[in-house]
C-alpha positions as CSV (number, residue, x, y, z in Angstrom):
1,X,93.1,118.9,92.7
2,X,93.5,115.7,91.0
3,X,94.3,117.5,87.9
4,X,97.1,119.4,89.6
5,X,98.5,116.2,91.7
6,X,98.6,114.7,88.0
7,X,101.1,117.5,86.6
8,X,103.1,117.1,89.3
9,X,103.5,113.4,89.3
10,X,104.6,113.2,85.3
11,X,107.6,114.0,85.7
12,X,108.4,111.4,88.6
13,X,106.7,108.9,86.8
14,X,108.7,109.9,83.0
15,X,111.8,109.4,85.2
16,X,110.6,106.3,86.7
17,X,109.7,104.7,83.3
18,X,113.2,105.2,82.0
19,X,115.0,104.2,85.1
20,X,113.1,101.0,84.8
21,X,113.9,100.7,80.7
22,X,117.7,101.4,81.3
23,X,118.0,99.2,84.7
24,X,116.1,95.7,82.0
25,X,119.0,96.0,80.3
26,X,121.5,95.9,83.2
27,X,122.5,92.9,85.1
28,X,121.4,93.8,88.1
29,X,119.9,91.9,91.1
30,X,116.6,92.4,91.7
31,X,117.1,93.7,95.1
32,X,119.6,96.4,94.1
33,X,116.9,97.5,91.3
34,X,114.2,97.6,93.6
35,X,115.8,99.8,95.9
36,X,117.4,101.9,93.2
37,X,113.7,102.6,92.3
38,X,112.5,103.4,95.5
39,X,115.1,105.9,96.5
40,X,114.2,107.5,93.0
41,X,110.6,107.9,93.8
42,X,111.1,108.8,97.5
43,X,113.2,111.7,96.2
44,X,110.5,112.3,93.6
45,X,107.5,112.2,96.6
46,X,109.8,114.7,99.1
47,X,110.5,117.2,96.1
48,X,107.2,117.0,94.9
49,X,105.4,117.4,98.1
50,X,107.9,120.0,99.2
51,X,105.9,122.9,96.5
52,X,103.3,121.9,98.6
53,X,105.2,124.0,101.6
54,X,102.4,123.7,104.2
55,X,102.3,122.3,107.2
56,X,101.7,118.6,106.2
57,X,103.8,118.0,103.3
58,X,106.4,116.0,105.6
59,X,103.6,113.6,106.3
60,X,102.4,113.1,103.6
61,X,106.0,112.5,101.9
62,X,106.4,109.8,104.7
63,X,103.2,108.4,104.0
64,X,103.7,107.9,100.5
65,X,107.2,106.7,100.8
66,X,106.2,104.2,103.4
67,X,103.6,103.4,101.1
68,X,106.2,102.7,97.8
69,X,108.5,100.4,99.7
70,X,105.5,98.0,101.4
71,X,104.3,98.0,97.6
72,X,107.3,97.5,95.8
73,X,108.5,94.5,98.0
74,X,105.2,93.0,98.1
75,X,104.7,93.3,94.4
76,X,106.9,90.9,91.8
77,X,108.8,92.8,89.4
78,X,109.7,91.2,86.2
79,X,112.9,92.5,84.8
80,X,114.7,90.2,83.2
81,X,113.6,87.3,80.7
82,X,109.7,88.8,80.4
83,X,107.6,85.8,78.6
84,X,105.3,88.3,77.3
């Protein structure tokens, strides 16, 4: 099972990495970044858990979406001038 939740993740997550590498470069508010991400993995968690096609895969998509935006606002993201 986790194997199989993996597989279907990847792709999201590709996706999600190069969002994020295309939207360091931008000047963007942080806001409008964070919310461009989270409306790309909400879409990602709804199609993903849509192949799922049972009778839960509405809640779960909520869940996990709910989940991604407490996250993503309570987490610091560091865009722009990284001191790495």
């Amino acid at each position: 099972m986790a194997i199989i939740g993996l597989v279907f993740s990847l792709p999201t997550y590709f996706l999600y990495i190069f969002i994020t590498t295309v939207l360091k470069n931008k000047n963007i508010k942080i806001v409008h970044e964070k919310t461009i991400l989270i409306i790309f993995v909400m879409s990602g968690v709804f199609i993903t858990t849509a192949f799922i096609n049972g009778t839960v895969w509405f809640d779960l998509a909520i869940s996990y979406s709910l989940s991604t935006i407490i996250a993503t606002f309570f987490f610091t993201m560091y865009f722009k001038n990284d001191k790495g």
